[in-house]
N, C-alpha and C positions, 0 to 999 in steps of 0.2 A: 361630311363627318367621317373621321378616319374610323376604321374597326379594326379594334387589334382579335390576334389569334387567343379563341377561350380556348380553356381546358377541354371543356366539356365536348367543345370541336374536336380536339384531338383523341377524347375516349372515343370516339363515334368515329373517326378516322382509325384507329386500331381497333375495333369490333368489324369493322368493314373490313379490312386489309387480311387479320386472320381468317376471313369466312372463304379469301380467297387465294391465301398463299400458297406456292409454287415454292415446297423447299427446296426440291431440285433445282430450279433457275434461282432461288436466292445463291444458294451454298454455291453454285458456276460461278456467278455476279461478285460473291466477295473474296473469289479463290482466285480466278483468272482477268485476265484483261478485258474489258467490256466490249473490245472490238473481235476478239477471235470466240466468244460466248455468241455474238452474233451475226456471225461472218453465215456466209446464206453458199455452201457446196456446190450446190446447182450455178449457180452462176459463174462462179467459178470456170467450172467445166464449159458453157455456155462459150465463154471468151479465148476462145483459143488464139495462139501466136501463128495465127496464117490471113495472107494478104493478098492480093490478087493483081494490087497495083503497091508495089516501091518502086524510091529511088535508089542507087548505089551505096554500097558501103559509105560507112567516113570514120572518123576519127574522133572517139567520143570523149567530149570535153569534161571535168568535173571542177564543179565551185567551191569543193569543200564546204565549209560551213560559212562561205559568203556571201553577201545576199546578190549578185551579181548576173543574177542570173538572164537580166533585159540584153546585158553585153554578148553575153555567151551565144544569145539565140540570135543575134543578128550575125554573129559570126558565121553560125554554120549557114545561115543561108548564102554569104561569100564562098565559105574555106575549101570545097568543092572546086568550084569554078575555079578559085585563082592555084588549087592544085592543079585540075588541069593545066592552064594558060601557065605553068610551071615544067609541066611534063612532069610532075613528081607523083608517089601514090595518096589515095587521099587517105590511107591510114598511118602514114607518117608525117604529113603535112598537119602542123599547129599554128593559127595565129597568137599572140600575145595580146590576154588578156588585161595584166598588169601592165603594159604600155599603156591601154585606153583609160585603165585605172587613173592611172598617174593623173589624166590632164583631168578627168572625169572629176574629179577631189582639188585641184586646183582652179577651175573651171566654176563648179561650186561655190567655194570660197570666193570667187570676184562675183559672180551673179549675186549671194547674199552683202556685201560688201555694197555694191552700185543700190541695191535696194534699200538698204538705208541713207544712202548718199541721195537717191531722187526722191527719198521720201517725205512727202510734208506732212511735217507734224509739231506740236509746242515743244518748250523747251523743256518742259515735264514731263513728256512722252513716256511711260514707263512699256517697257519688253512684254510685259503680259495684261496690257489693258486689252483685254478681249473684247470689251464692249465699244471701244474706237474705231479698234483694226482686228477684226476676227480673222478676215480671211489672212491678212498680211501675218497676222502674230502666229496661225497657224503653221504660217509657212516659215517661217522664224524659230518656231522653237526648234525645228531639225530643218536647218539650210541644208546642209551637205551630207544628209541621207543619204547613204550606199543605196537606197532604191532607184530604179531609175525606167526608162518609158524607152520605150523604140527608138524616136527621135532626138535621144538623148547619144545611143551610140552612135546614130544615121549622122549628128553632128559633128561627134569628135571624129570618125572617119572621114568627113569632108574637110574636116579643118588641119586636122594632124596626121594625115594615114595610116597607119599599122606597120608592126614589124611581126618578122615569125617568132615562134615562142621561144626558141633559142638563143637568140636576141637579145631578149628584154624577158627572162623566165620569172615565174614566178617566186615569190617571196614566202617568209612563214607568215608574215602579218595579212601579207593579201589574201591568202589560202583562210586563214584564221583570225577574222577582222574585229571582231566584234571589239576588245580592246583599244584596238588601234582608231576607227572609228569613234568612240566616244571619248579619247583625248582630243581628237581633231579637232571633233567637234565642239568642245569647252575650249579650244584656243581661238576657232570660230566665234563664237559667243562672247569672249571676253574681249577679241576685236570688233565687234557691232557695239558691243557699249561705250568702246573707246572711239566710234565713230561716231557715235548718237550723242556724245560729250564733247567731239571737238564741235558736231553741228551748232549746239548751243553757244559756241564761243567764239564762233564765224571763225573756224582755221579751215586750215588748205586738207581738207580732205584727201584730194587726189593724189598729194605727196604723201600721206598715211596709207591709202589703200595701196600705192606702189613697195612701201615697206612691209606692210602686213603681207602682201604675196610674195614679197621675195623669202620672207621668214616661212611661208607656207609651203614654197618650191625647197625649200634646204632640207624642213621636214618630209616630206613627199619623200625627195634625193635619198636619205638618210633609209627611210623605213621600206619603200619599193625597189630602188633603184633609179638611175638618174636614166630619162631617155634619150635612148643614142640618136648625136644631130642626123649621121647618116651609118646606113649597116653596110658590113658584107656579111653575104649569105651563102656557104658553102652545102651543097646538097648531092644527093646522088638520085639520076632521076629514072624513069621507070626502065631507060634501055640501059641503064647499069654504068652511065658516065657520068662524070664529077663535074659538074656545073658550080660557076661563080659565080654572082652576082654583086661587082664594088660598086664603094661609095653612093650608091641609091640614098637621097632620100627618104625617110618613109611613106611620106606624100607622094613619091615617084613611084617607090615601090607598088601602092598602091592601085596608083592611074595606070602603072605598066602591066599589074597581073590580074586585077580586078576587072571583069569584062560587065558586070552586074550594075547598074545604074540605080544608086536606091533611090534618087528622085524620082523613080516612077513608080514605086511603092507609096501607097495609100492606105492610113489605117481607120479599119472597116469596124465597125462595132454593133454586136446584138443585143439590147440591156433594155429589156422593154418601158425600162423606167423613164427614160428619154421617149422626145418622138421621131419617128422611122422617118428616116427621107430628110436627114437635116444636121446639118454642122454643128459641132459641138467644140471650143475650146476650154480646157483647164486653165483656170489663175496661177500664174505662181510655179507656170511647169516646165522648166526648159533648167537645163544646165551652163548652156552659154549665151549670156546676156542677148547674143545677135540673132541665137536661132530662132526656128518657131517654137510653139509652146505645142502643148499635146495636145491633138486634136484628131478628130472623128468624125465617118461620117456612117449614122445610127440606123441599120436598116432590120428587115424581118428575118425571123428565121430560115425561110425556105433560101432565101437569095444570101444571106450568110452562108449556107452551108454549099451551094450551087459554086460561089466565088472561090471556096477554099478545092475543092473538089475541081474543079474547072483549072484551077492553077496547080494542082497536084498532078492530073493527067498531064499537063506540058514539062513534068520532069523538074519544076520549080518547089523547094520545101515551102512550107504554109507557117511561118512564125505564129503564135497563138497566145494572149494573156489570160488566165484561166487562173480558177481555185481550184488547186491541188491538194489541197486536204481534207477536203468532204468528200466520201465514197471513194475513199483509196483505200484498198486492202496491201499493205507492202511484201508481205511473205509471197503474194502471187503475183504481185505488179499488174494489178487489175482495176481501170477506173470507172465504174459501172453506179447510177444512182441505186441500185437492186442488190449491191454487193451486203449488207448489213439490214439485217430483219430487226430494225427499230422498234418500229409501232406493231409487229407483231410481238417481239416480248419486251420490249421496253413501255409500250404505249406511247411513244412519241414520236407524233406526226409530222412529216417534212412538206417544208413549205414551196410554192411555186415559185420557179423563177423571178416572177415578180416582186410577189411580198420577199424572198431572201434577199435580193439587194437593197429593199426600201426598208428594210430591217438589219440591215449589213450580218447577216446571217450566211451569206455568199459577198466575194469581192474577189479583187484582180491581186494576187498573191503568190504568182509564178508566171516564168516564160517559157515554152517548150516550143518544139520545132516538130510539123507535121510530118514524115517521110515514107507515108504508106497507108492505105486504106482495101478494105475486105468491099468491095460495092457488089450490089445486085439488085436489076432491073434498073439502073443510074441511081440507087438510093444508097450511102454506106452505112454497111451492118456496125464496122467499128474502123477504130485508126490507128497505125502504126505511130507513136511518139516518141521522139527523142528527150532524152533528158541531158541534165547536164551535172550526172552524180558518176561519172564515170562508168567505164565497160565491163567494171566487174558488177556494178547496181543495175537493179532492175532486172529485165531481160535482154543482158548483153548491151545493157544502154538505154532500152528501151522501156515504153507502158505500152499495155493494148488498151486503148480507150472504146466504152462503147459510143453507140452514137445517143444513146441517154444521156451519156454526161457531157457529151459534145456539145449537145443542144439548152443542158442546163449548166454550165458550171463553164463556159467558152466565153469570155466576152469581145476578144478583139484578136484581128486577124490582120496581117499585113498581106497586102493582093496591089501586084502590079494593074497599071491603070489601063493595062490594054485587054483583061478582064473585064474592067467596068463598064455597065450601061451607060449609053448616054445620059441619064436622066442623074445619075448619083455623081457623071464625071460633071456635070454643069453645076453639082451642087459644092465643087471643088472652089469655084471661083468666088463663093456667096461668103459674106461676111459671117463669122460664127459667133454662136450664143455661148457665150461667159459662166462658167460654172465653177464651183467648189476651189477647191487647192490642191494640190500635191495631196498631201497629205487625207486628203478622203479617200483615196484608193480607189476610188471608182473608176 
């Protein structure tokens, strides 16, 4: 039996509440912002900007207000290296992000396109039977989501290579997407209906999806820029001579400066909601119809942190999927679960790693790139992080994360496989367990 809210509850709810208000933290509460009412000093102070292990300067990327930011972080774990293998500085050296854009959003569009092409279903199939196709129609309402997963850029670099950002610079739409993005996407949409209608009519699908993406590439062309078949790349390099680079490929470009091999990055994931020691793929999670999907392999805390650390000391950045918005303080660029005294003047409680993901109260909602950690006695106190809001945000680019919120709010790491135990690299071969969609964000 439902019980609705008495009166008489709420006289008794205000006799209690005046016996013990706090007009001083009200009149805070309703004058200032709720997060700098509870921002906690000490901790602050706690977190200083000193490291004991970084890597070299770089070149710090920003996404604007893109959501982009899975692309941005596989970049810098390259943009280093193929500086070097350049001889140029790494704080002049840019890849182009809006090249990967381009195919990333064309790429999209044929993967949702071939998903209703292989899909079996009646000739009444409607777009939001959720009770047929939950997982499918989930991944259907946003096919070509600007979000995206590691192995979504590890693909369009294996497929398409890269150019520098000079090249192929960015745009105001890609900078500022949000627009631009959901026309896409309703032009997306209204070609899955028109494919889910020729299904019905037994016509030639694949001469439809060849038109729909050529309409998509013109779009693309129009609003990014079209990308060059091949570049010259003029540069001046770090002993002050003028180097050219003709007619390269970007695929060539790529394999010629690119010394980093991402097939041998493995992504590692701590999420106790899963079980440790076991393969995990996503439904529905790849951008290019041929690659793999997203996938994981689920382990404990201590050996999470051991992986990222261990591949941090060999001078390699530590890619990282994390929630960024819980226990951020921005005025100090500080990520600490300690930074805001909640359940001291708020009363509310924060929850364990575990219930916040079973409760999606925590999830994967940013990509950031490791390049420094504070360690002592092999344990780190906190972590040097890159972002990707430019060198004037943050701290010159940067978060100090402690190792609280490393441990809570981290869930996946990209770690070369010559880091991994035997025991997790054999679990590489094992068939994986089918989970969720895109779209859960787990």
């Amino acid at each position: 039996m439902e019980e609705k809210i008495e009166l008489a509850l709420l006289d008794k709810f205000r006799d209690d509440y005046n016996k013990i208000k706090n007009e001083k933290l009200q009149k805070a509460l309703q004058t200032r912002p709720i997060l700098d009412v509870c921002l906690n000093e000490e901790i602050k102070a706690e977190n200083k900007f000193e490291f004991n292990i970084e890597l070299e300067d770089c070149k710090i990327y920003n996404q604007y207000s893109s959501k982009r930011c899975w692309m941005f972080a596989v970049l810098n774990l390259i943009k280093n290296n193929m500086a070097q293998n350049l001889n140029q500085s790494v704080m002049t050296f840019e890849l182009s992000t809006n090249y990967l854009n381009f195919y990333d959003k064309l790429e999209k569009a044929n993967h949702a396109y071939q998903t209703i092409i292989d899909l079996k279903v009646s000739d009444d199939f409607v777009m939001c039977d959720y009770d047929s196709h939950p997982l499918l129609t989930g991944y259907l309402k946003d096919p070509v989501r600007e979000n995206g997963k590691l192995n979504f850029a590890s693909a369009l670099l294996k497929k398409y290579g890269i150019v520098p950002m000079s090249v192929m610079p960015e745009t105001f739409n890609s900078r500022y997407s949000e627009d631009f993005n959901n026309w896409f996407t309703r032009k997306i949409r209204y070609d899955m209906q028109e494919l889910l209608s020729l299904k019905g009519k037994k016509k030639n699908l694949y001469k439809a999806k060849k038109r729909m993406l050529k309409e998509c590439y013109n779009l693309l062309a129009n609003i990014l820029g079209e990308p060059p078949k091949t570049i010259n790349y003029n540069y001046i390099d770090k002993n002050n001579d003028k180097k050219n680079i003709l007619n390269f490929t970007p695929i060539e470009f790529y394999n010629q400066y690119c010394s980093i091999n991402l097939d041998n990055f493995v992504q590692i994931a701590q999420m106790p909601i899963f079980d440790y020691y076991k393969k995990y793929e996503r439904r529905y999670s790849k951008n290019l119809v041929e690659a793999e999907a997203h996938n994981f392999i689920n382990v404990p805390q201590n050996e999470f942190t051991s992986l990222c650390l261990s591949q941090l000391k060999e001078g390699i950045p530590v890619v990282i999927g994390c929630d960024n918005r819980k226990y951020r303080d921005k005025e100090s660029k500080i990520l600490d679960t300690r930074i805001f005294d909640f359940e001291k003047l708020l009363g509310i409680k924060d929850l364990e790693k575990l219930e916040a993901l079973k409760t999606f109260d925590c999830k994967t909602r940013h990509f950031m790139t490791i390049r420094g950690a504070f360690v002592e006695n092999d344990k780190p106190l906190r972590w040097k992080v890159e972002d990707t809001a430019g060198d004037e945000a943050r701290i010159n680019g940067f978060y100090v994360m402690n190792n609280n919120y490393f441990e809570k709010c981290v869930y996946y790491a990209w770690i070369d496989k010559k880091f991994l135990s035997k025991k997790i690299t054999n679990l590489l071969e094992t068939k994986a367990e089918l989970y969720g969609f895109e779209g859960s964000e787990l």
